[in-house]
N, C-alpha and C positions, 0 to 999 in steps of 0.2 A: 285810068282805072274805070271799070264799066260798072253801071247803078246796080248791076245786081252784085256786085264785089263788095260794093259799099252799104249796100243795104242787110248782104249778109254778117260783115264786119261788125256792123251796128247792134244786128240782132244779136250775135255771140256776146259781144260786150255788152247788152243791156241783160244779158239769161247772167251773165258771168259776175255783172256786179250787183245785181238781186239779189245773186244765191252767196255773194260775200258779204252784202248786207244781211243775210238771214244769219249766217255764221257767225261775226262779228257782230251782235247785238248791239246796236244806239249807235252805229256809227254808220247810218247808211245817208245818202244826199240826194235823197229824190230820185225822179227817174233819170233824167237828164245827169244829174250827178254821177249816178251806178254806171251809165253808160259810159262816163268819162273814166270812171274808175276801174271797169272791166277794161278798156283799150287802154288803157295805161297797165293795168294789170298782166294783158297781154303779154302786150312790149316787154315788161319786166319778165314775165314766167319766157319768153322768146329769147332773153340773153342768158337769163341763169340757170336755168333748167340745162341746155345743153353744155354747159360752161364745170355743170357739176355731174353729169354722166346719164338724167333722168330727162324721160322719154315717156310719151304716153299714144304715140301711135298719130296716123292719119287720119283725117272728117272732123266730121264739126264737133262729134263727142269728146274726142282728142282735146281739139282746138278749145272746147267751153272747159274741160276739168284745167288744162293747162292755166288759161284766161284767170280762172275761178282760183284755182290758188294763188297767182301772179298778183290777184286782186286782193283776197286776203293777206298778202305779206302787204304788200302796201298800207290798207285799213291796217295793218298792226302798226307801222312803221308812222303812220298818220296820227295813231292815238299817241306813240309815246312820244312825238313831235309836239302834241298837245298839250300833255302832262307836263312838262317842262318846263 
């Protein structure tokens, strides 16, 4: 993988779990955290979105709403692992 792949990966996942830390109020992990949490977020919104028919198009706009929601299922999924 070439550093601008990676640097770009990084940046999506760090836009993707800010903006699910904004969404999800009290439940964000810093920067370093959001970033791990947008590319996990990813991954997940990458197996179940097309798993369930939903599609949001090519480019990074795409790639960040996808990311972004992928990221808030998890933050949800996270609190009520908490709560328990």
């Amino acid at each position: 993988m070439a550093i601008e792949a990676l640097l770009i990966i990084l940046l999506i996942g760090a836009i993707a779990g800010w903006l699910a830390g904004q969404i999800v109020k009290g439940y964000g992990f810093g920067l370093l955290g959001n970033i791990v949490v947008g590319i996990v977020g990813a991954l997940v919104a990458g197996f179940l979105f097309p798993a369930i028919g939903l599609g949001f198009g090519g480019g990074i706009l795409g790639s960040i709403i996808a990311a972004t929601l992928g990221a808030v299922i998890l933050l949800f999924l996270i609190r009520l692992v908490k709560r328990v």
